[in-house]
N, CA and C atoms as a LAMMPS dump frame, in Angstrom:
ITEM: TIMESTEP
0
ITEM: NUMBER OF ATOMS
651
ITEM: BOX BOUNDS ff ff ff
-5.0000000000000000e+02 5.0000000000000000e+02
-5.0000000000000000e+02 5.0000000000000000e+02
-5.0000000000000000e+02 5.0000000000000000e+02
ITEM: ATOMS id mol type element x y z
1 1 1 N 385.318 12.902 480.366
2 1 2 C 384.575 13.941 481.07
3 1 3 C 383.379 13.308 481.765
4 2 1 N 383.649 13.539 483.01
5 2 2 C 382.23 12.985 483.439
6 2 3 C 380.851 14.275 484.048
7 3 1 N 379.127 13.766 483.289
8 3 2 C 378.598 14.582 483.185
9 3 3 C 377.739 14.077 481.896
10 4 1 N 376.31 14.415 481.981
11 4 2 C 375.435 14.074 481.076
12 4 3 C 375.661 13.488 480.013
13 5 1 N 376.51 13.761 478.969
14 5 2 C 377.177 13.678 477.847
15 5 3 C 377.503 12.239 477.83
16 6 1 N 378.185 11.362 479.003
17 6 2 C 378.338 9.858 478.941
18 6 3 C 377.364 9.203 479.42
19 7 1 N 375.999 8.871 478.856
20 7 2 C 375.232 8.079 479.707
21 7 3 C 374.958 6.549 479.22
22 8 1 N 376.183 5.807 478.933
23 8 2 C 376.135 4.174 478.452
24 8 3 C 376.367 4.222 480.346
25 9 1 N 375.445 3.274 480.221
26 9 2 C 374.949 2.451 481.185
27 9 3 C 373.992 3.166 482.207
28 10 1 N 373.409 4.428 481.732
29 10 2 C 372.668 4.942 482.788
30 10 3 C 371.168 4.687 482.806
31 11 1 N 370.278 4.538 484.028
32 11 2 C 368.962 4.367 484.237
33 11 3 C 368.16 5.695 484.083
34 12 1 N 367.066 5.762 483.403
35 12 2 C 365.797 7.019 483.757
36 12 3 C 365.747 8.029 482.68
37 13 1 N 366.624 7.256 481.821
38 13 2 C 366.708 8.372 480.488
39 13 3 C 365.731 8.233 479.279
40 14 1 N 365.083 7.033 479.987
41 14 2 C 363.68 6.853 478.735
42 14 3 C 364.506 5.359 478.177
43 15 1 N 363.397 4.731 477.154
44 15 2 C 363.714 3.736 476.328
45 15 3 C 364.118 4.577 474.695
46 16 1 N 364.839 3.472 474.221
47 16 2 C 365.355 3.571 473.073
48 16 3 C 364.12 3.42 471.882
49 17 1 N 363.533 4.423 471.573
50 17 2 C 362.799 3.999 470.304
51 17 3 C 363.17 3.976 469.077
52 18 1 N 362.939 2.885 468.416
53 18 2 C 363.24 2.51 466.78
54 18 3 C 362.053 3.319 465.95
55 19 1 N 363.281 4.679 465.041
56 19 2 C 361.808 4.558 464.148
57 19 3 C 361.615 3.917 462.962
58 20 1 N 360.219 3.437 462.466
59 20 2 C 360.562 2.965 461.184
60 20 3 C 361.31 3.657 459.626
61 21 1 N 362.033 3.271 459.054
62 21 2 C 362.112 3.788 457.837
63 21 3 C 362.675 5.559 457.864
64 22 1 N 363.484 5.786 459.406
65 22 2 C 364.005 7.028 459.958
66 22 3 C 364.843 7.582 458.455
67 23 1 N 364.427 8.948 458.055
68 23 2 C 365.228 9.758 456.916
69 23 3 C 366.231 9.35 457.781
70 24 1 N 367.637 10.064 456.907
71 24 2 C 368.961 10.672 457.452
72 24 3 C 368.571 12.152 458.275
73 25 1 N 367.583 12.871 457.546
74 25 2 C 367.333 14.468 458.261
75 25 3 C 366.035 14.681 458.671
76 26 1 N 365.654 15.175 459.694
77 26 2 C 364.254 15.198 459.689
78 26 3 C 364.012 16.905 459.415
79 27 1 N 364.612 17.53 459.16
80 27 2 C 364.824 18.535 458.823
81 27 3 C 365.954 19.49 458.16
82 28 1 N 365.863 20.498 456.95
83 28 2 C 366.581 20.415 455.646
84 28 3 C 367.469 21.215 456.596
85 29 1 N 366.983 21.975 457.499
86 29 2 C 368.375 23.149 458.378
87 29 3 C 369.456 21.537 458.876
88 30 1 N 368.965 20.413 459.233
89 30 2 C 370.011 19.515 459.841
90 30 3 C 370.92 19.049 458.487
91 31 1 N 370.061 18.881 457.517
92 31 2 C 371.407 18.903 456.525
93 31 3 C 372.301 19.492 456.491
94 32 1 N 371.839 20.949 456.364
95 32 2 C 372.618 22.139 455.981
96 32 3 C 373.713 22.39 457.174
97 33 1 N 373.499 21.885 459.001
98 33 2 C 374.197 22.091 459.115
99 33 3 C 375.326 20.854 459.765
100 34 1 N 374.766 19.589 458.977
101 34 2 C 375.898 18.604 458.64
102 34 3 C 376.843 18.505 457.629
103 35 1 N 376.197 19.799 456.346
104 35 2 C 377.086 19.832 455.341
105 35 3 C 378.094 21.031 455.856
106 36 1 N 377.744 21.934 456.77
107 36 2 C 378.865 23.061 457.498
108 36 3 C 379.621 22.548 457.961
109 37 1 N 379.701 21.336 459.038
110 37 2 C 380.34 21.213 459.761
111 37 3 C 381.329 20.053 458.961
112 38 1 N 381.437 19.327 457.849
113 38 2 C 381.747 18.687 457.451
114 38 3 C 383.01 19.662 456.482
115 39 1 N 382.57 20.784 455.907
116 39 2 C 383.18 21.754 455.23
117 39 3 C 383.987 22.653 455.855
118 40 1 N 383.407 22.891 457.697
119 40 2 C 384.243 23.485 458.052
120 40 3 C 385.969 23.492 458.066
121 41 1 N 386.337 24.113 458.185
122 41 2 C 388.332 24.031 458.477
123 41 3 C 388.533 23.407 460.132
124 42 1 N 387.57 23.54 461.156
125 42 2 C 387.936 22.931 462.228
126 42 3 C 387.744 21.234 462.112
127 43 1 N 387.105 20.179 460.868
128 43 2 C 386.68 19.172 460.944
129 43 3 C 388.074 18.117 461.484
130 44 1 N 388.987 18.72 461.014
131 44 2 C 390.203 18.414 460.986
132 44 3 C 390.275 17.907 462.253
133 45 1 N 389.915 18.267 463.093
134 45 2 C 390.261 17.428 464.397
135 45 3 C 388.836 16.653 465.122
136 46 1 N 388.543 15.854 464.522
137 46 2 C 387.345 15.422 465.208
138 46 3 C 387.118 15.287 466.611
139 47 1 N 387.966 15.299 467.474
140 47 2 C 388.565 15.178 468.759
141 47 3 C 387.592 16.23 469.71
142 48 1 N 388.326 17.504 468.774
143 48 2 C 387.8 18.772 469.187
144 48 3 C 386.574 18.919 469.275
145 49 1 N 385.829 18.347 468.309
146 49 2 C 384.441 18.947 468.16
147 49 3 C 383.548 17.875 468.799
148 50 1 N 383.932 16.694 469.435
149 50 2 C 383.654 15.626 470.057
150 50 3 C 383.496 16.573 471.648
151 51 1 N 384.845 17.43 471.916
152 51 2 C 384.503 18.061 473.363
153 51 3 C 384.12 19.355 473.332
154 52 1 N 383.722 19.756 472.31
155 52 2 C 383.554 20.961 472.204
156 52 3 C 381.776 20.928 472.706
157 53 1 N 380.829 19.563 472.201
158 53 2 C 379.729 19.283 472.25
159 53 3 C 379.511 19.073 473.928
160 54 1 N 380.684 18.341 474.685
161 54 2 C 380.806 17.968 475.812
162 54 3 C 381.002 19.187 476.681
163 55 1 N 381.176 20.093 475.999
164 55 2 C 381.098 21.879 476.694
165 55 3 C 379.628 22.559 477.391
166 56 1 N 379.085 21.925 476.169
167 56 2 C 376.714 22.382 476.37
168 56 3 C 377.173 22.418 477.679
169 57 1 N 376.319 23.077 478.939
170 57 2 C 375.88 22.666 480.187
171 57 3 C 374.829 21.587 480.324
172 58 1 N 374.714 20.842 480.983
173 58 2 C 374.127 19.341 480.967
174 58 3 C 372.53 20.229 480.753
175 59 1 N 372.03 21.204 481.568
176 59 2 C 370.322 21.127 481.347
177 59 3 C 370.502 20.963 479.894
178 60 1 N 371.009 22.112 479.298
179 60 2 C 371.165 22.544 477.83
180 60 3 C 371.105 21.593 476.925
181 61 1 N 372.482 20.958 477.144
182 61 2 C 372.809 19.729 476.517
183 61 3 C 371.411 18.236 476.194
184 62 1 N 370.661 18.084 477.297
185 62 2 C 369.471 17.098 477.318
186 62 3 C 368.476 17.698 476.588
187 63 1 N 368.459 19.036 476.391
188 63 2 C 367.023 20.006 475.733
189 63 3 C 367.156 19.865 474.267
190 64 1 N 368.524 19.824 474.098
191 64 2 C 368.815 19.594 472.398
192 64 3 C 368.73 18.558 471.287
193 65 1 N 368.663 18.884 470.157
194 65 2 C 368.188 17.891 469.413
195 65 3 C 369.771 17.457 468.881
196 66 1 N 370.059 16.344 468.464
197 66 2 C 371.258 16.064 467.911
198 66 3 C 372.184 17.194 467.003
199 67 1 N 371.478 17.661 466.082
200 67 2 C 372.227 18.269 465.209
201 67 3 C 371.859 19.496 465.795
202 68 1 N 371.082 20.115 467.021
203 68 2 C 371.12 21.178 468.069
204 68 3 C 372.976 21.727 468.35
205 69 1 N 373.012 20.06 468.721
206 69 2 C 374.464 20.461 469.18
207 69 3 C 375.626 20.517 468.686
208 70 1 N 375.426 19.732 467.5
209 70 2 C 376.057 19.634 466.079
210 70 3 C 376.775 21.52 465.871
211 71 1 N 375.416 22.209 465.568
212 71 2 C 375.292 23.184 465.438
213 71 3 C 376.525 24.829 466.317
214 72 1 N 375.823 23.984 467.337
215 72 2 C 376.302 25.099 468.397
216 72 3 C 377.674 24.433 468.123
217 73 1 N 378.391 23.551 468.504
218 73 2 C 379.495 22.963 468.766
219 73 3 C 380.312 23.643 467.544
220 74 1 N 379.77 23.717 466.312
221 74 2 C 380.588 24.538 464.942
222 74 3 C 380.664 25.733 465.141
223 75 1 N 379.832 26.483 465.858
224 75 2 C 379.978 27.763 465.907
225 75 3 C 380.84 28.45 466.803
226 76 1 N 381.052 27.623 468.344
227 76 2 C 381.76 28.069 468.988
228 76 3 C 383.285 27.925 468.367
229 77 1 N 383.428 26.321 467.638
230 77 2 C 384.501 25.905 467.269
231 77 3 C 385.122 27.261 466.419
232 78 1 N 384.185 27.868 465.354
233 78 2 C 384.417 28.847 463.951
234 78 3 C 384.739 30.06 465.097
235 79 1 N 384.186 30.796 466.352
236 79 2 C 384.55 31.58 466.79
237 79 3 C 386.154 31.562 467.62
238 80 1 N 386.15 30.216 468.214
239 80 2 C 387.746 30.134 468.728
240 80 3 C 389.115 30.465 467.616
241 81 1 N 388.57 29.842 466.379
242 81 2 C 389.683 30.065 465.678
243 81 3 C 389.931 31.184 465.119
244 82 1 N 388.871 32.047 465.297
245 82 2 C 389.14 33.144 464.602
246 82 3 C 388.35 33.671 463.366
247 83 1 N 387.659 32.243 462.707
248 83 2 C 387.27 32.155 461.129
249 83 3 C 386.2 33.23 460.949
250 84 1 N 385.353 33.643 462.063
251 84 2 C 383.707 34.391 462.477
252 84 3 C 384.199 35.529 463.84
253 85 1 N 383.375 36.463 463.311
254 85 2 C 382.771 37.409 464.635
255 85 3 C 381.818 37.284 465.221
256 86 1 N 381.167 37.458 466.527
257 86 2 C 379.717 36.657 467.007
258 86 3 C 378.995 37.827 466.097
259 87 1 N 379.112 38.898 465.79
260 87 2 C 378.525 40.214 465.128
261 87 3 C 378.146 39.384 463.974
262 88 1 N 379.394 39.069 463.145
263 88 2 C 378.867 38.401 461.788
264 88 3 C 377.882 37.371 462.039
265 89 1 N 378.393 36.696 462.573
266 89 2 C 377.596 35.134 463.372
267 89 3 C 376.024 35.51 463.666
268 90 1 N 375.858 36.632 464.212
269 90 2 C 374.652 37.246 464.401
270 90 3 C 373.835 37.561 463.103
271 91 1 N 374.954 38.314 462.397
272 91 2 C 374.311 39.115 461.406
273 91 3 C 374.087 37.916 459.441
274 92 1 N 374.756 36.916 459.779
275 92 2 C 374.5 35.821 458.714
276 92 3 C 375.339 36.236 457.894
277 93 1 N 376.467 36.8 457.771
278 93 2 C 377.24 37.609 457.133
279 93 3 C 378.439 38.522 457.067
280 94 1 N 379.22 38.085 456.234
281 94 2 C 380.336 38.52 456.756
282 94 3 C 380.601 39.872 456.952
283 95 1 N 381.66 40.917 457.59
284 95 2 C 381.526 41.817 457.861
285 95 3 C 381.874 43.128 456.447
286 96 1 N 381.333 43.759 456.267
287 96 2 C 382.008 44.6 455.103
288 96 3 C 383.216 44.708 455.277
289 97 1 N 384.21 44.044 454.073
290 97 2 C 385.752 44.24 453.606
291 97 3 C 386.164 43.33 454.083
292 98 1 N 385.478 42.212 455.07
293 98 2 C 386.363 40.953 455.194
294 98 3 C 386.702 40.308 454.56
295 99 1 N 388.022 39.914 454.591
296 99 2 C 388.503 38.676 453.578
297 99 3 C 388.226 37.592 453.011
298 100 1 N 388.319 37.101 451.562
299 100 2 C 387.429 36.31 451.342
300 100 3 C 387.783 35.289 451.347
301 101 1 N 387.937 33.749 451.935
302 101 2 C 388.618 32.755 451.754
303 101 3 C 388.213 31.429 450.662
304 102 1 N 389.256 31.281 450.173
305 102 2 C 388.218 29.574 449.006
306 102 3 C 387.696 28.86 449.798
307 103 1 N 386.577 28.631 449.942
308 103 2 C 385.845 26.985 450.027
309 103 3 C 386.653 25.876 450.869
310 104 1 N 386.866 25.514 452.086
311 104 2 C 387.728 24.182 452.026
312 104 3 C 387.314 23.175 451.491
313 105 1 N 386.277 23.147 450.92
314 105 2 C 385.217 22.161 450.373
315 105 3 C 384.513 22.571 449.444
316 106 1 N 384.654 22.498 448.284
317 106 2 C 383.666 22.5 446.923
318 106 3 C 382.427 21.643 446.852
319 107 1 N 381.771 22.22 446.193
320 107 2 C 380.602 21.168 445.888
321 107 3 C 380.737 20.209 445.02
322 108 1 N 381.515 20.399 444.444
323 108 2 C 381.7 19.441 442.907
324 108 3 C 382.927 18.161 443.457
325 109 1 N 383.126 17.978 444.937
326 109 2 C 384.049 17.857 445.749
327 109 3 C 383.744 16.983 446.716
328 110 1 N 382.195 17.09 446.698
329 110 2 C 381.457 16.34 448.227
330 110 3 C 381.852 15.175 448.325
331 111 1 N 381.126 14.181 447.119
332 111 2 C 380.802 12.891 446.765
333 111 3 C 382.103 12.214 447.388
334 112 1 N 383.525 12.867 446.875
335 112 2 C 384.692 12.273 446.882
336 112 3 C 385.147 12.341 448.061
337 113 1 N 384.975 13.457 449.087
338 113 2 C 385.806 13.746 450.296
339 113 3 C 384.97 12.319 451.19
340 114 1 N 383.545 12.641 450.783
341 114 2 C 382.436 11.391 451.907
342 114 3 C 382.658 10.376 452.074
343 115 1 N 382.794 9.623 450.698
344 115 2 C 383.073 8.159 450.604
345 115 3 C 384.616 7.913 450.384
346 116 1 N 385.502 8.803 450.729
347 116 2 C 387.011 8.726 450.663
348 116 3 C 387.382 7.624 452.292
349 117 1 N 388.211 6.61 452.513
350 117 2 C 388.271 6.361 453.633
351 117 3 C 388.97 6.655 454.473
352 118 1 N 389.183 7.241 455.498
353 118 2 C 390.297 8.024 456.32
354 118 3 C 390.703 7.178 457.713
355 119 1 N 391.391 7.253 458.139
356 119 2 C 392.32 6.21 458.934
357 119 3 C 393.205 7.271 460.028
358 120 1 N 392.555 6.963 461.242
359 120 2 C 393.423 7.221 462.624
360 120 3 C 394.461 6.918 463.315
361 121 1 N 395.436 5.17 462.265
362 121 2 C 396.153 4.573 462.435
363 121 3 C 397.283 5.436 462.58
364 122 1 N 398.665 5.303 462.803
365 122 2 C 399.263 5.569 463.295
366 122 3 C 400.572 5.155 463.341
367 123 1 N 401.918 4.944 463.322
368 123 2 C 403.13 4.581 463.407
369 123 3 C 403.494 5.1 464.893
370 124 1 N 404.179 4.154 465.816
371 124 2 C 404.772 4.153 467.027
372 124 3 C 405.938 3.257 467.218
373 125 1 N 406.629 3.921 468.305
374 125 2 C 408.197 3.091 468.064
375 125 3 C 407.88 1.757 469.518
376 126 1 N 406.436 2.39 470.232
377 126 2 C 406.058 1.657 471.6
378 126 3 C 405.849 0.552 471.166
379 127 1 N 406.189 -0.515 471.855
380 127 2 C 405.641 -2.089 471.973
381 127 3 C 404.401 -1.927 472.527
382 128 1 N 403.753 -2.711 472.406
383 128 2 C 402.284 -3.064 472.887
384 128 3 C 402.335 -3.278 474.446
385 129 1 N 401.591 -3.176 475.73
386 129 2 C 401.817 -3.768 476.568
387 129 3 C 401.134 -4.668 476.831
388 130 1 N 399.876 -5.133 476.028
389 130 2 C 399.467 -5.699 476.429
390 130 3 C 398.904 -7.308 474.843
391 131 1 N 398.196 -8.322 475.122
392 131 2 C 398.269 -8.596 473.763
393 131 3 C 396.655 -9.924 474.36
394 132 1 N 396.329 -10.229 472.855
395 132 2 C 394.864 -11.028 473.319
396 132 3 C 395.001 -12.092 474.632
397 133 1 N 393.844 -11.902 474.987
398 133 2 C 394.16 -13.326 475.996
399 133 3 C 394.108 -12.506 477.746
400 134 1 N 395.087 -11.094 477.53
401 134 2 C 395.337 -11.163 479.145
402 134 3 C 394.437 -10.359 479.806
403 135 1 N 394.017 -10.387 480.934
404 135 2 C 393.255 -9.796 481.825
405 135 3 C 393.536 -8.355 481.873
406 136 1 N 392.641 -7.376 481.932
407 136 2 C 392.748 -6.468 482.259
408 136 3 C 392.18 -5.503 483.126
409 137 1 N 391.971 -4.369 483.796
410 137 2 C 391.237 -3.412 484.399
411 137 3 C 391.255 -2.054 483.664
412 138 1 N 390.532 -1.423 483.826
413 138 2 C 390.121 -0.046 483.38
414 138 3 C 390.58 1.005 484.65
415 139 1 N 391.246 1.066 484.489
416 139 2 C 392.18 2.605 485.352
417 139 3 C 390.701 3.507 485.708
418 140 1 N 390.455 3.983 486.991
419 140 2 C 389.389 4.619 487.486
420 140 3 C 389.837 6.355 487.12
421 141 1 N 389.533 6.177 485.845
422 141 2 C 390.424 8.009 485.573
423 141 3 C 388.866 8.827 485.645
424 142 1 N 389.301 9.913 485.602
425 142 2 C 387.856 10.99 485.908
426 142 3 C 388.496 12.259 485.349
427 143 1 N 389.022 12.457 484.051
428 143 2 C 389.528 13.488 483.068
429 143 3 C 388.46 14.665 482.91
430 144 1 N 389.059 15.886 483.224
431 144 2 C 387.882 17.169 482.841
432 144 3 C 387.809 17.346 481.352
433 145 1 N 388.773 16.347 480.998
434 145 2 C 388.634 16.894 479.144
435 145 3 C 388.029 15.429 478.811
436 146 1 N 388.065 15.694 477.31
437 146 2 C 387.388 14.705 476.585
438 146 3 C 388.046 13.495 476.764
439 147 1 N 387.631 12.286 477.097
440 147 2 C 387.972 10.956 476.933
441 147 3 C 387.402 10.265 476.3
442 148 1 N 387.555 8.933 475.591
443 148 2 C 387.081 7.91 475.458
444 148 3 C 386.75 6.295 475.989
445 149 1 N 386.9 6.69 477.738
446 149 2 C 386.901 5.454 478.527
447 149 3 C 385.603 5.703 479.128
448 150 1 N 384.639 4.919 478.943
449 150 2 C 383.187 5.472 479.577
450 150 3 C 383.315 5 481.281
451 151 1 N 382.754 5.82 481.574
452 151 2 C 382.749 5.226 483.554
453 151 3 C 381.897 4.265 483.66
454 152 1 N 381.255 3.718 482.519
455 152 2 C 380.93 2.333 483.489
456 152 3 C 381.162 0.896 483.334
457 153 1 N 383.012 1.321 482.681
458 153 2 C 383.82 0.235 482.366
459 153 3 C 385.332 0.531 483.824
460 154 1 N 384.966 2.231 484.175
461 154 2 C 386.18 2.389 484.885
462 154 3 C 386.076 1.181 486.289
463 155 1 N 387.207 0.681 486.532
464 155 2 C 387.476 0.124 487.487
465 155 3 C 386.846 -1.496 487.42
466 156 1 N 386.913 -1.656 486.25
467 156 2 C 386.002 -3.215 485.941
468 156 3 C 387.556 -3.726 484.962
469 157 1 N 387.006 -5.001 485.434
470 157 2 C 387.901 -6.03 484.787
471 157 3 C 387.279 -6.623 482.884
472 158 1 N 388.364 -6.898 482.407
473 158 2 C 388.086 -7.32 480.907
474 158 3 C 389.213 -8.165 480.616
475 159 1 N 388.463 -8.602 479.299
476 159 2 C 389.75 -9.585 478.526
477 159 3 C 390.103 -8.981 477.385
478 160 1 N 391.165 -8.548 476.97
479 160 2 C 392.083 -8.178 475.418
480 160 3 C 391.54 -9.424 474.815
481 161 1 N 390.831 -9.104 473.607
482 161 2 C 390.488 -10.016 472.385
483 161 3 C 391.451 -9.223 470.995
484 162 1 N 391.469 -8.178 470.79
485 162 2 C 392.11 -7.809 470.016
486 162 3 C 392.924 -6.307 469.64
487 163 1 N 393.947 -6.629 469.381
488 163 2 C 394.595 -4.976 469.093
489 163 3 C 394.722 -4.96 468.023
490 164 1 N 394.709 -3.608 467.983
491 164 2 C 394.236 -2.426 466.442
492 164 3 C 395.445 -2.263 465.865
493 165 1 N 397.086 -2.167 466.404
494 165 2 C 398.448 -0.571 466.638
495 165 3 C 397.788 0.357 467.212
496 166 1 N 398.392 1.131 466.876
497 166 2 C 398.601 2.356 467.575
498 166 3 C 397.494 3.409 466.557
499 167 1 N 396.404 4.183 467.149
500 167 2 C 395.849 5.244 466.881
501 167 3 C 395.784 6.356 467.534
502 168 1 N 395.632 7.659 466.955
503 168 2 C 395.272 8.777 467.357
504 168 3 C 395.125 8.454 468.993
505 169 1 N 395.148 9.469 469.837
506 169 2 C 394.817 9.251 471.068
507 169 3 C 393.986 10.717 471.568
508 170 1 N 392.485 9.924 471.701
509 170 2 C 391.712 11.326 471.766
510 170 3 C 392.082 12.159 472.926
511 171 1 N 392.153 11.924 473.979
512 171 2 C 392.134 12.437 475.162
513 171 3 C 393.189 13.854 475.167
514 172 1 N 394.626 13.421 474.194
515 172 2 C 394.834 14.4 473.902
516 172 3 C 395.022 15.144 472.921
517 173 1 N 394.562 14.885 471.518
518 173 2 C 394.272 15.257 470.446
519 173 3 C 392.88 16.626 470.39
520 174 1 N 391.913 16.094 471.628
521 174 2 C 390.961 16.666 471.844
522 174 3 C 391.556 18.594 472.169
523 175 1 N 392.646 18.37 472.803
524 175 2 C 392.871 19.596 473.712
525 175 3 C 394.383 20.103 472.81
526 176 1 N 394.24 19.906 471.749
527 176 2 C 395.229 20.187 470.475
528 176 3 C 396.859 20.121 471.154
529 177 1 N 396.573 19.324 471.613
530 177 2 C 398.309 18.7 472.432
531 177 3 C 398.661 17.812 471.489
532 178 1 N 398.335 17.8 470.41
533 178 2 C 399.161 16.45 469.196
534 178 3 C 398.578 15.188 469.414
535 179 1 N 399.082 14.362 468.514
536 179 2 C 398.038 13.098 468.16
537 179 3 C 398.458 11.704 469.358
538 180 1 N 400.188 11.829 469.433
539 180 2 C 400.261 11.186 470.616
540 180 3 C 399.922 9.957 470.847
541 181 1 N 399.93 8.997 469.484
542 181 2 C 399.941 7.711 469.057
543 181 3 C 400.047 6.892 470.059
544 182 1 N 398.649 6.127 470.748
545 182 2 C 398.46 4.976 471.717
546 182 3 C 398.036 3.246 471.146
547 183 1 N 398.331 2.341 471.508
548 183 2 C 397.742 0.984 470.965
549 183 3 C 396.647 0.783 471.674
550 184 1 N 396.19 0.384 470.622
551 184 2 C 393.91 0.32 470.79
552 184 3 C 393.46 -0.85 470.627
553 185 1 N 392.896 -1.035 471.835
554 185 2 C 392.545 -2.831 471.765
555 185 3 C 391.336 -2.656 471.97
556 186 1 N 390.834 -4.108 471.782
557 186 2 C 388.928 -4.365 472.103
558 186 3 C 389.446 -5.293 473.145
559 187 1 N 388.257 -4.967 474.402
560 187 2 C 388.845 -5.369 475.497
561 187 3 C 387.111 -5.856 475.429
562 188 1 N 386.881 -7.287 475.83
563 188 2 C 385.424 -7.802 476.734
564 188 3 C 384.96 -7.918 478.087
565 189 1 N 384.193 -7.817 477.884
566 189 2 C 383.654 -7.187 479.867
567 189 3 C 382.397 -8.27 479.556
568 190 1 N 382.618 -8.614 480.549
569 190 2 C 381.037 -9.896 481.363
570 190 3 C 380.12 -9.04 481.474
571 191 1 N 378.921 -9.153 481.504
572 191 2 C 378.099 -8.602 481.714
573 191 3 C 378.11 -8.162 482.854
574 192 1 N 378.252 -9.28 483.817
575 192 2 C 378.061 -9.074 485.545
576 192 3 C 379.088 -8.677 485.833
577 193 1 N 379.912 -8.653 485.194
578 193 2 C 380.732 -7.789 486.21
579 193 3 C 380.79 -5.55 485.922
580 194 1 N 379.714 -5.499 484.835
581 194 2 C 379.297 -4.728 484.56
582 194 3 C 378.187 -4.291 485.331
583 195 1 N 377.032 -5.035 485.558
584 195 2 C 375.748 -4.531 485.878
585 195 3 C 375.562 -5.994 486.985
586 196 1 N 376.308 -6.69 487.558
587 196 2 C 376.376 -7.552 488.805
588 196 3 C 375.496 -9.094 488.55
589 197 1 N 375.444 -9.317 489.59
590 197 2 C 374.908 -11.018 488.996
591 197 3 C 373.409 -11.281 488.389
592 198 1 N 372.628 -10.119 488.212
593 198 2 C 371.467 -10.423 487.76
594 198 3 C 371.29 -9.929 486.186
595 199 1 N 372.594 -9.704 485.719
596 199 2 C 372.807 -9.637 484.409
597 199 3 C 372.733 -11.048 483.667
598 200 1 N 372.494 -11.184 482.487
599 200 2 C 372.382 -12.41 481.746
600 200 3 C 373.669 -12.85 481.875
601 201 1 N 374.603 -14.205 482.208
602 201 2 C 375.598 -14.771 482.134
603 201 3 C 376.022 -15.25 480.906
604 202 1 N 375.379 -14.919 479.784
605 202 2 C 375.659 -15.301 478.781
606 202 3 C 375.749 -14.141 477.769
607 203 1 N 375.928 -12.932 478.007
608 203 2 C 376.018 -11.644 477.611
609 203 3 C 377.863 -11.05 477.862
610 204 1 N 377.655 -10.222 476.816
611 204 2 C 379.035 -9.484 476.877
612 204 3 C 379.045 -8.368 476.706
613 205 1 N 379.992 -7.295 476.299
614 205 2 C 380.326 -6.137 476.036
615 205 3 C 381.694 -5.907 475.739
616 206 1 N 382.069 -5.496 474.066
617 206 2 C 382.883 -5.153 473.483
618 206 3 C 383.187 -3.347 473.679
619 207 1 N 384.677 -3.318 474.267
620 207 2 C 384.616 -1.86 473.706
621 207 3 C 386.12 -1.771 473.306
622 208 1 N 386.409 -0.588 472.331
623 208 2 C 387.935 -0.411 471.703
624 208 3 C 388.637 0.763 472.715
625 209 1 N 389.159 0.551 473.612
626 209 2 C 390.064 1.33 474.355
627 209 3 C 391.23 1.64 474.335
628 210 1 N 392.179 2.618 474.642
629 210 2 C 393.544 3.224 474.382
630 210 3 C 394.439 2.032 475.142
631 211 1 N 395.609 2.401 475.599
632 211 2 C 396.413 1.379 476.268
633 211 3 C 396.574 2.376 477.379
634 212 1 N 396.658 3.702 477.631
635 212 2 C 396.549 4.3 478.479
636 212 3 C 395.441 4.511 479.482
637 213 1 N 394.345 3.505 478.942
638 213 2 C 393.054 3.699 479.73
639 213 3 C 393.208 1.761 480.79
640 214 1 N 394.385 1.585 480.476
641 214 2 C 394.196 -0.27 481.181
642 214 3 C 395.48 -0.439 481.698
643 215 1 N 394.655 -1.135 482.827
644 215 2 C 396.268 -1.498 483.668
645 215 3 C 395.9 -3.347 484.073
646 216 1 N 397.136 -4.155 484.311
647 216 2 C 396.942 -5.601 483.91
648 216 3 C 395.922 -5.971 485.768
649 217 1 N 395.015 -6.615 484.598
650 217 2 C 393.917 -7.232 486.412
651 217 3 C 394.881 -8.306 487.583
């Protein structure tokens, strides 16, 4: 998707400040609603809630605080499926006589689901097309849905250093079209040929891309 939401490699957005000794929350509502969204029944597709955030309108989207959008992004998600009424949603509460559902997530439950390790890998009957070593380009795509090819790798050349198999493939996992198993490589990009010759020549850039996002340089 291109639009506020991707800004690797953009100018005027301020510097990056380090804080020292940064909590995890700077506030107990951002816990509360990292422990929702983690519990929710939509988590299941991380895809989704990756473009669901990519939905904000860009002013919107820049005004918000991280877990701002965290936030909103669960709620719209809980209203698409059905799980909430905006009434209830309004009202903090469910509606008199609504149904009551278990927990997808217990408390006595957390510790184990968090530090459990989960895996996007994948089984495919596709050969690889591509393998370390060969040159590549980044396909100049401009998708209205969620991707994972940032634009300021589209149309730049790289080298395959390494493939993953085959994982999940967000682009359409995002838009609940199935998982659609692609091979995922780390592809390196020069600096300059990123940000042109007054980039350091001795600099790089790693990124893990689909096989559907590269075509051979």
């Amino acid at each position: 998707m291109n639009g506020v939401h991707d800004m690797g490699g953009m100018h005027g957005l301020g510097p990056l400040v380090a804080e020292p000794d940064e909590p995890p929350f700077h506030h107990a509502w951002e816990a509360r609603a990292h422990a929702m969204t983690i519990a929710s029944p939509t988590r299941s597709n991380i895809d989704a809630g990756r473009h669901q955030r990519e939905l904000i309108p860009g002013p919107e989207h820049l005004a918000m605080t991280y877990y701002e959008k965290w936030f909103r992004s669960l709620s719209e998600l809980l209203l698409k499926a059905g799980l909430v009424t905006r009434q209830e949603m309004a009202a903090g509460r469910a509606a008199p006589g609504a149904p009551r559902a278990e927990p997808l997530l217990k408390a006595d439950a957390v510790s184990t689901v968090l530090t459990r390790p989960g895996s996007y890998v994948r089984e495919t009957a596709a050969q690889p097309a591509f393998r370390s070593g060969d040159a590549v380009r980044c396909r100049n795509l401009n998708p209205t849905g969620h991707t994972r090819l940032p634009r300021y790798v589209r149309g730049h050349a790289g080298e395959v250093v390494a493939h993953h198999g085959a994982h999940v493939f967000p682009d359409s996992n995002a838009k609940g079209q199935g998982e659609d198993p692609q091979h995922l490589y780390t592809v390196r990009f020069a600096a300059s040929e990123l940000w042109g010759q007054a980039a350091d020549p001795r600099d790089s850039v790693c990124l893990d891309l689909w096989e559907p996002y590269l075509e051979r340089a």
